[in-house]
TIRO-582566 format. One record per residue (C-alpha): x, y, z. Coordinates in Angstrom, 1 decimal. Example, Ala and Ser with C-alpha at 12.3 -4.5 7.8 and 13.67 -1.06 7.14 Angstrom:
<xx->12.3; yy->-4.5; zz->7.8> $
<xx->13.7; yy->-1.1; zz->7.1> $
***
This chain:
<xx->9.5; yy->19.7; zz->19.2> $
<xx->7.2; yy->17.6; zz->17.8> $
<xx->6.7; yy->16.7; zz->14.2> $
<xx->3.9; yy->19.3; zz->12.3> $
<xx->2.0; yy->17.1; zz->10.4> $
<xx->-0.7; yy->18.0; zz->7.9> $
<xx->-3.5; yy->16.2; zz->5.9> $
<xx->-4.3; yy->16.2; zz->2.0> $
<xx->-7.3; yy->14.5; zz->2.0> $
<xx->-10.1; yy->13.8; zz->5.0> $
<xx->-12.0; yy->11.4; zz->3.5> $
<xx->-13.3; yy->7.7; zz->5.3> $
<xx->-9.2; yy->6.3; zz->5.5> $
<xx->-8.1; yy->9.2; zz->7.5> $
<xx->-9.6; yy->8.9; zz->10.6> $
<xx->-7.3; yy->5.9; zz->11.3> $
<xx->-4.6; yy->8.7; zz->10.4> $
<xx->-5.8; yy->11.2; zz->12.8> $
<xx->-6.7; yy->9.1; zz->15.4> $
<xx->-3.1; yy->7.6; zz->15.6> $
<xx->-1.7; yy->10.9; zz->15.0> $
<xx->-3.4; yy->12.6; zz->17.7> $
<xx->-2.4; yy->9.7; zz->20.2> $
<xx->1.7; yy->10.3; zz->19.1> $
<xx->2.8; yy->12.7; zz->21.8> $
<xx->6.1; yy->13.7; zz->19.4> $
<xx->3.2; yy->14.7; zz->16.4> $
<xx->1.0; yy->17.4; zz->16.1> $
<xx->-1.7; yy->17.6; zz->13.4> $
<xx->-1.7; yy->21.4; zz->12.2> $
<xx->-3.8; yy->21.4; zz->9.3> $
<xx->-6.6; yy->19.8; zz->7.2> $
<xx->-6.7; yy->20.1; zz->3.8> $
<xx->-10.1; yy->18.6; zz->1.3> $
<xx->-12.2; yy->19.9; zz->-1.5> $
<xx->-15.2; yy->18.8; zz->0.4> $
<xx->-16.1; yy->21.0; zz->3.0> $
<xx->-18.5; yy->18.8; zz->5.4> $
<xx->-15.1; yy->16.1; zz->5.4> $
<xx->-13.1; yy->18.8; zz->6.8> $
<xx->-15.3; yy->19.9; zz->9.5> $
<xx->-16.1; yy->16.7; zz->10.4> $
<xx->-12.0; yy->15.5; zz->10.6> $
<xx->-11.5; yy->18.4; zz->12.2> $
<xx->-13.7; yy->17.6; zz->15.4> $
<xx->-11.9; yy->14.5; zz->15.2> $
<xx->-8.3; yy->16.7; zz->15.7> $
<xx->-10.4; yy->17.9; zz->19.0> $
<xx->-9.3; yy->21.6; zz->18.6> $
<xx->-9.6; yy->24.4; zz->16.1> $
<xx->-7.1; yy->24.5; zz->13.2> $
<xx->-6.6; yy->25.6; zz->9.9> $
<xx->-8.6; yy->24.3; zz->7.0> $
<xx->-7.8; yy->24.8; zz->3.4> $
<xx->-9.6; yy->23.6; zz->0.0> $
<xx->-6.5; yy->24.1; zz->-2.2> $
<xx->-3.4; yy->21.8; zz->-0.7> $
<xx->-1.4; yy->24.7; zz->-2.6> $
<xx->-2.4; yy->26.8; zz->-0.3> $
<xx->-1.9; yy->25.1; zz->2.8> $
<xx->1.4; yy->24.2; zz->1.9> $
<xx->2.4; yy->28.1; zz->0.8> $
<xx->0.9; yy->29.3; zz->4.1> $
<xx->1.4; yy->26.7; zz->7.0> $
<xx->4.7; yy->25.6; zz->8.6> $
<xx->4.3; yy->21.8; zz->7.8> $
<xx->7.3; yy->19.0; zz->8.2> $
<xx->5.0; yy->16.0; zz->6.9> $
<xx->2.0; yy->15.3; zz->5.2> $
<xx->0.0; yy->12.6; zz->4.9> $
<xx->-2.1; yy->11.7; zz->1.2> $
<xx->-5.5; yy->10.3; zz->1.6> $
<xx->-6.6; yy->11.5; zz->-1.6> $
<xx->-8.1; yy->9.4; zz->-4.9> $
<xx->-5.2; yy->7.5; zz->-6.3> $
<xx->-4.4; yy->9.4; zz->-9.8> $
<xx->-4.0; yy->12.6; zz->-7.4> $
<xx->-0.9; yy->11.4; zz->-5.6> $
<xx->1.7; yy->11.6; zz->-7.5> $
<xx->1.6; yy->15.4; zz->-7.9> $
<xx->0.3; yy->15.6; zz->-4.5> $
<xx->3.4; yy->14.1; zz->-2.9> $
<xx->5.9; yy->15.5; zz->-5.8> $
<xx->5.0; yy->18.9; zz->-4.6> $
<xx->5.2; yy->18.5; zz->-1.3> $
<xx->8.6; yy->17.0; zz->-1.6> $
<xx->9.8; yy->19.7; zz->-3.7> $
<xx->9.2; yy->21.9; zz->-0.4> $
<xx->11.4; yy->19.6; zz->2.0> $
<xx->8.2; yy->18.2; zz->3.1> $
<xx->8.2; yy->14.4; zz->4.7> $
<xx->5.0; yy->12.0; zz->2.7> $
<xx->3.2; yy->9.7; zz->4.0> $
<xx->1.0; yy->8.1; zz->1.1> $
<xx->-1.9; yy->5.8; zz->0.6> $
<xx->-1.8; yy->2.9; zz->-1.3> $
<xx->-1.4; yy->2.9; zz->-4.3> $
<xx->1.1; yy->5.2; zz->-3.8> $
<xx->1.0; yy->5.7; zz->-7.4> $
<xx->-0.7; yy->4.0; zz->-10.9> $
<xx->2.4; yy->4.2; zz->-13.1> $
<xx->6.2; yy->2.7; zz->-13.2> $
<xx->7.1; yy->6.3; zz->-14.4> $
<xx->5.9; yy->7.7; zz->-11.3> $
<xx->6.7; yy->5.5; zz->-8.8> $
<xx->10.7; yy->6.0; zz->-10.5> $
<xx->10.0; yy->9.9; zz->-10.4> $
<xx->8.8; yy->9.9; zz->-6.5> $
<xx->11.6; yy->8.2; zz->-5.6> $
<xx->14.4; yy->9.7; zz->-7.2> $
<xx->12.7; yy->13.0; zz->-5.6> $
<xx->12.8; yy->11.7; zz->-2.2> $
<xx->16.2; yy->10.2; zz->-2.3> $
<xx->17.3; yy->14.3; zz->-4.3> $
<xx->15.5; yy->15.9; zz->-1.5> $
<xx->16.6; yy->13.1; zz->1.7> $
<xx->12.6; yy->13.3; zz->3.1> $
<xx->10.9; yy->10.4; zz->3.8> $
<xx->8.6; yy->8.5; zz->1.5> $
<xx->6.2; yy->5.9; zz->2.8> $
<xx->3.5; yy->4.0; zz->2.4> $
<xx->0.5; yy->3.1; zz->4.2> $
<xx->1.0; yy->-0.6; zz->4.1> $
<xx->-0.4; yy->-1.7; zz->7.4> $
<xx->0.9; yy->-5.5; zz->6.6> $
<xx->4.1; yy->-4.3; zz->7.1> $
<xx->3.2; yy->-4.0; zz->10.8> $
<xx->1.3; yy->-7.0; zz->11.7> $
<xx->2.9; yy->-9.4; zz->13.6> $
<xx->2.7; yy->-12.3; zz->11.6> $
<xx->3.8; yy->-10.7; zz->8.9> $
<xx->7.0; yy->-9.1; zz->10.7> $
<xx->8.2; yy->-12.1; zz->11.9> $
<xx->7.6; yy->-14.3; zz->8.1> $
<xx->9.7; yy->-11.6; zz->6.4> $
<xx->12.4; yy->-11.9; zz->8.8> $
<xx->12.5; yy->-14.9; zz->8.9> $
<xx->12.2; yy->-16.0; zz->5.1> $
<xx->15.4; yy->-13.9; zz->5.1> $
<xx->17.2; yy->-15.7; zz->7.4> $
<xx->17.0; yy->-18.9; zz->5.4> $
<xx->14.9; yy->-20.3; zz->7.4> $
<xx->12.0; yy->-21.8; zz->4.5> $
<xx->14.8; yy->-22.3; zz->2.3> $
<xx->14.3; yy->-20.8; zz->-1.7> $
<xx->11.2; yy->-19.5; zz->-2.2> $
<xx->9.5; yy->-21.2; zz->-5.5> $
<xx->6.0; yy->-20.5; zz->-5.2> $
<xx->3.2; yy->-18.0; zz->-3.7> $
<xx->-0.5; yy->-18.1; zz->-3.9> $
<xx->-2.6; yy->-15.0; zz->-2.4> $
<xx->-6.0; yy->-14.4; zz->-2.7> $
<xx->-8.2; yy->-11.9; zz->-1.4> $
<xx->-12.0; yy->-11.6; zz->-1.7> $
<xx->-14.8; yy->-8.7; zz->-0.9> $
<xx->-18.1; yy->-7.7; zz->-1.5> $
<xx->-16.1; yy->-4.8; zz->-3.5> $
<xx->-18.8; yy->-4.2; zz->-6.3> $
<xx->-21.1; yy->-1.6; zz->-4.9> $
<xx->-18.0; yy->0.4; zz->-4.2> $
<xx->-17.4; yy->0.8; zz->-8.0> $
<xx->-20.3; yy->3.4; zz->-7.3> $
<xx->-17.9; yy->5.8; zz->-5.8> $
<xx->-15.1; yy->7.9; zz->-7.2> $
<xx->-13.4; yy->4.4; zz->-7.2> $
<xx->-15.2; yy->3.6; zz->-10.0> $
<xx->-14.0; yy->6.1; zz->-11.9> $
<xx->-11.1; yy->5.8; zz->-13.9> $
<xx->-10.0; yy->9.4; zz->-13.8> $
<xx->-9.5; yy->9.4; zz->-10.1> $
<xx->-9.3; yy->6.0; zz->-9.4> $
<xx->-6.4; yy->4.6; zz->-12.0> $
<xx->-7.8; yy->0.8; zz->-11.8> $
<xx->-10.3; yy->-0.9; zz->-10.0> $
<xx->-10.1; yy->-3.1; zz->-6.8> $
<xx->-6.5; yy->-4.6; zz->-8.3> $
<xx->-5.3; yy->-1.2; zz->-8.3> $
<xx->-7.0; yy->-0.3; zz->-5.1> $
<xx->-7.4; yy->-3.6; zz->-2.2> $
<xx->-5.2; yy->-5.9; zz->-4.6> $
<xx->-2.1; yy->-3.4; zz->-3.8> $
<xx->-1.8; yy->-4.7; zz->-0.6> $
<xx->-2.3; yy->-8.3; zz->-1.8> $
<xx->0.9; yy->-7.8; zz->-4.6> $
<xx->2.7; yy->-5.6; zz->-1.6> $
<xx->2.9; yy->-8.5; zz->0.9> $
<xx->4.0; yy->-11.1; zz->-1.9> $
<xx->7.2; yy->-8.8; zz->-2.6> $
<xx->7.2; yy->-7.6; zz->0.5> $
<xx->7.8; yy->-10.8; zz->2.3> $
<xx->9.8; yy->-12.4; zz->0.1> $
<xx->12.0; yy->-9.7; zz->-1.5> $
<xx->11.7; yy->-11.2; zz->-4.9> $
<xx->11.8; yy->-9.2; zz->-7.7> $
<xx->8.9; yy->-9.8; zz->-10.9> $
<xx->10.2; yy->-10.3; zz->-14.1> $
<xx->7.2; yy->-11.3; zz->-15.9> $
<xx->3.1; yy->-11.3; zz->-15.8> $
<xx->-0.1; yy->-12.4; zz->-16.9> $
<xx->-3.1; yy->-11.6; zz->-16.3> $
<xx->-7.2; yy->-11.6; zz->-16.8> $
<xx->-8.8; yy->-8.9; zz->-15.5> $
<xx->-12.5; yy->-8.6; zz->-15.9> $
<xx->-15.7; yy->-5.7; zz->-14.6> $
<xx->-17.9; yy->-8.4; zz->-14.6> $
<xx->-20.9; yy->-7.3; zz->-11.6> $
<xx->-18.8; yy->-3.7; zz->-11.3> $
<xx->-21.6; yy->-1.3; zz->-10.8> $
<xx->-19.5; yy->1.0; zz->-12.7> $
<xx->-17.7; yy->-1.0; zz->-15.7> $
<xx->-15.1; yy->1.6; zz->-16.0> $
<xx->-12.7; yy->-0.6; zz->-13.8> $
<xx->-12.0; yy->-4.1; zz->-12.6> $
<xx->-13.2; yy->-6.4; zz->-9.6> $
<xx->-12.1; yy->-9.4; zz->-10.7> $
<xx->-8.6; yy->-10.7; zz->-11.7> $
<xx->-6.1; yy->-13.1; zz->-11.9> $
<xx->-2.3; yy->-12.6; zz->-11.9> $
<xx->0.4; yy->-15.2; zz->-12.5> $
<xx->4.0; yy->-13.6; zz->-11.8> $
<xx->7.6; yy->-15.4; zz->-12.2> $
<xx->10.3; yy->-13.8; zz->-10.1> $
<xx->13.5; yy->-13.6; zz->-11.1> $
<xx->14.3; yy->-16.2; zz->-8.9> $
<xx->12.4; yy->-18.9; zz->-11.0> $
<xx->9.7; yy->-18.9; zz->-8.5> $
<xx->6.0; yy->-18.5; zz->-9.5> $
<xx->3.6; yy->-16.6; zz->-7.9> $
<xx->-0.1; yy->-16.1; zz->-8.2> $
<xx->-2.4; yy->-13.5; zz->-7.0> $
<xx->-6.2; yy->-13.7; zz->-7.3> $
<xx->-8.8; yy->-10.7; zz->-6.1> $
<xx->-12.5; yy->-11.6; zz->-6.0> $
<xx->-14.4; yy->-8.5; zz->-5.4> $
<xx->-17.9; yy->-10.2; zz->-5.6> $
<xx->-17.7; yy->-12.3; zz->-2.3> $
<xx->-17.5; yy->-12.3; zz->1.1> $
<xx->-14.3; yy->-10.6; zz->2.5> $
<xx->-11.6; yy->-13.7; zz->3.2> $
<xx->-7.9; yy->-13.8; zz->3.0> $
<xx->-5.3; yy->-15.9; zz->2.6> $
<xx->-1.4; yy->-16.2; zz->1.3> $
<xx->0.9; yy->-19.6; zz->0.8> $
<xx->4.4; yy->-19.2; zz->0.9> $
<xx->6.6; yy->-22.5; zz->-0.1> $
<xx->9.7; yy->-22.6; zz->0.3> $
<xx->12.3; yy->-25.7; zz->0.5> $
<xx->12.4; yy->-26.0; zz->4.2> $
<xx->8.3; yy->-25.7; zz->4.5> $
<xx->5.4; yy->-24.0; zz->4.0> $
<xx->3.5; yy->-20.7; zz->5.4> $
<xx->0.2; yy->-20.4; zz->5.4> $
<xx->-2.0; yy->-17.7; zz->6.6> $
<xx->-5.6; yy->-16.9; zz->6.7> $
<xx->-7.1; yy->-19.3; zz->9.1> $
<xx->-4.2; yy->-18.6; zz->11.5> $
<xx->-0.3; yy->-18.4; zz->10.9> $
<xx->0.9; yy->-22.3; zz->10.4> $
<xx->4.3; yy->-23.4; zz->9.5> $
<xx->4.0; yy->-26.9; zz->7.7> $
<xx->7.5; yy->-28.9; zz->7.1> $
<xx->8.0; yy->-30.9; zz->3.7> $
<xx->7.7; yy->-34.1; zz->5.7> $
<xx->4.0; yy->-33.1; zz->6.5> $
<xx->4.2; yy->-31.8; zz->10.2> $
<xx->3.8; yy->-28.8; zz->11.6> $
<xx->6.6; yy->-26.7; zz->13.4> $
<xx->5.4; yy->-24.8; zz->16.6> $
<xx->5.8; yy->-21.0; zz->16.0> $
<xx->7.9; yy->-18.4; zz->18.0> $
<xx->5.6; yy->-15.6; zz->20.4> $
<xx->5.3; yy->-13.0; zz->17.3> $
<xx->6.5; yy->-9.5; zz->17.6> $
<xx->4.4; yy->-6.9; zz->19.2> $
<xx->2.3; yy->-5.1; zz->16.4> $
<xx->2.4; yy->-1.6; zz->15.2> $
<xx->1.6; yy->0.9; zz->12.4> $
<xx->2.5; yy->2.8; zz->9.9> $
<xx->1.7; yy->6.8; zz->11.3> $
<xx->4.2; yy->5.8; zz->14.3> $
<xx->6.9; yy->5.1; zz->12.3> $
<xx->6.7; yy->7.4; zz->10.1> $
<xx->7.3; yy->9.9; zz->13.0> $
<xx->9.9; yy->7.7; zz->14.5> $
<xx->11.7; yy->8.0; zz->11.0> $
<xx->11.6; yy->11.5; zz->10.4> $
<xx->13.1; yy->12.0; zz->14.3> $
<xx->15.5; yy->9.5; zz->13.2> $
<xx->14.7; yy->7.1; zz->15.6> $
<xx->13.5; yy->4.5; zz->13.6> $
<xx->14.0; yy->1.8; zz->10.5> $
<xx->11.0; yy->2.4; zz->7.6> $
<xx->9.0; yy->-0.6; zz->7.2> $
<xx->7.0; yy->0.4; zz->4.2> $
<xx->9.4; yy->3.4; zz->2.0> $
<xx->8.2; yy->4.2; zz->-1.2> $
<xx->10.8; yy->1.7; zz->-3.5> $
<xx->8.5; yy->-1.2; zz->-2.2> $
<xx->5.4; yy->0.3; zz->-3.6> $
<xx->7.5; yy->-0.1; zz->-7.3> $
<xx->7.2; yy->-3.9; zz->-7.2> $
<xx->3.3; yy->-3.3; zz->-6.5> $
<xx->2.8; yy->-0.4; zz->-9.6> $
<xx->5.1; yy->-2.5; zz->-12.0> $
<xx->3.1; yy->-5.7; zz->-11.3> $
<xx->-0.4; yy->-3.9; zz->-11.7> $
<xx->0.3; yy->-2.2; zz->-14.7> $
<xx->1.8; yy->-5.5; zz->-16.5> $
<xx->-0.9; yy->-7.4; zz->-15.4> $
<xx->-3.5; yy->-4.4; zz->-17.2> $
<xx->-1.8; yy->-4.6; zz->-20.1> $
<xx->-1.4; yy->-8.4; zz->-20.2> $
<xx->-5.5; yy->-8.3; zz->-20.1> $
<xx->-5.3; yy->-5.7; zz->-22.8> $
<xx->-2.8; yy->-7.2; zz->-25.2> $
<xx->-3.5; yy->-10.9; zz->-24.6> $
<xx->-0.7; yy->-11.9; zz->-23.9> $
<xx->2.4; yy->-12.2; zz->-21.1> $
<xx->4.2; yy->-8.5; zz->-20.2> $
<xx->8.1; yy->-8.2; zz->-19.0> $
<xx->8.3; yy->-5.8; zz->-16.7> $
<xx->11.3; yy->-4.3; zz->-18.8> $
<xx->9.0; yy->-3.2; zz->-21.2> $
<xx->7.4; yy->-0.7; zz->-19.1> $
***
């Protein structure tokens, strides 16, 4: 029987959703769910067939017979979004951020694990490729102790701040909160390192709306010893790219995936894994026929980082992540 999946949320990042949805033979999309009605008609042509469409997710969850749910909602709406659903034995599937607080994140998680439903997030990283093959590979020893990480991202992010993005209410941060959580998710993601400290600038500086950030910089120490940095430019061009260093050599990514050995050559690369994404497995999880790549406890690392490096910028100074 296939998996009855529903959708909290039809705005621009669901289509993806949908689309990949409607392409899983073991899933079946059953209902929509958005306060705006022209988003629901429209995500609903893109279903292909009629099906029911609420305004209150309350609603569709009292009525419908749902066994997951994906949230593609604004990011301060999540938490209860996915709490509730989870309190009815319902599987989540959750944007990033999948929340904007540590106390959250720790409340989602212990719900899942009381309840035994799936929590994930939509990190697609966690599915490319390159990215597979680097975190398994890091754990196999095979660049030695990580001691340093450098990611930056970049994107003409401003205009966005126009949006509900912009607003703090709905949005929780700016584009650190929002395009930088996949930045600080492939850092801990990749290397399994755990942040003990941060600091941070954070600045609105060209934000259309100077409620939240486009531009900060992060420096994190792991508990490891190593040092990371993460830097998210949201008034340029979109680019990429992420250093790993480790004692056996070097990763780099962004102009291609290179591997560069401390003696200064570089060391040919294995054929990659094939890629995938995260609406598959989530389906393959809940049938129990597959590992999670992205389950909610990574998204902690991510919320504990971004809201020490806020307060960093607040407080001027460096934030433990014990204090939060």
């Amino acid at each position: 029987m296939p998996v009855r999946v529903a959708f909290i949320g039809t705005g621009g990042v669901s289509g993806g959703h949908i689309k990949r949805m409607n392409d899983n033979p073991s899933a079946q999309i059953v209902a929509l769910c958005d306060t705006n009605r022209d988003a629901l008609r429209e995500r609903a042509k893109l279903v292909g067939r009629r099906l029911p469409l609420y305004a209150d997710y309350q609603a569709m969850l009292a009525k419908e017979e749902i066994d997951a749910v994906v949230i593609c909602t604004p990011h301060t709406l999540h938490f209860q979004q996915a709490m509730d659903c989870l309190d009815r034995g319902i599987h989540v599937l959750v944007e990033k951020p999948m929340v904007c607080t540590v106390d959250h994140a720790k409340q989602l998680i212990a719900k899942a694990e009381k309840t035994g439903k799936t929590l994930m997030v939509s990190y697609q990283r966690h599915y490319q490729p390159e990215f597979m093959w680097t975190r398994d590979a890091i754990a196999r020893g095979e660049l030695g102790k990580i001691f340093y990480i450098s990611a930056y991202l970049s994107q003409s992010w401003a205009p966005i701040t126009s949006t509900w993005r912009g607003r703090m209410a709905l949005s929780g941060g700016g584009e650190l909160m929002d395009s930088g959580s996949h930045i600080v998710d492939i850092v801990c993601w990749l290397t399994q390192l755990d942040p003990v400290e941060v600091t941070a600038f954070v600045s609105n500086e060209f934000a259309v709306n100077e409620e939240v950030d486009i531009l900060s910089s992060v420096c994190i120490r792991f508990s490891n010893r190593a040092i990371g940095s993460v830097c998210i430019n949201g008034n340029a061009p979109w680019y990429e790219r992420l250093i790993i260093s480790g004692t056996l050599g070097t990763l780099t990514f962004g102009d291609g995936t290179r591997l560069r050995l401390p003696n200064g050559e570089y060391k040919e690369l294995p054929p990659m894994p094939a890629a995938r994404n995260p609406d598959d497995n989530f389906i393959g999880v809940i049938q129990g026929n597959e590992e999670c790549l992205s389950p909610g406890k990574d998204a902690l690392k991510v919320v504990q980082i971004t809201q020490a490096a806020y307060l960093s910028e607040k407080e001027k100074r460096a934030v433990r992540i014990d204090e939060l």
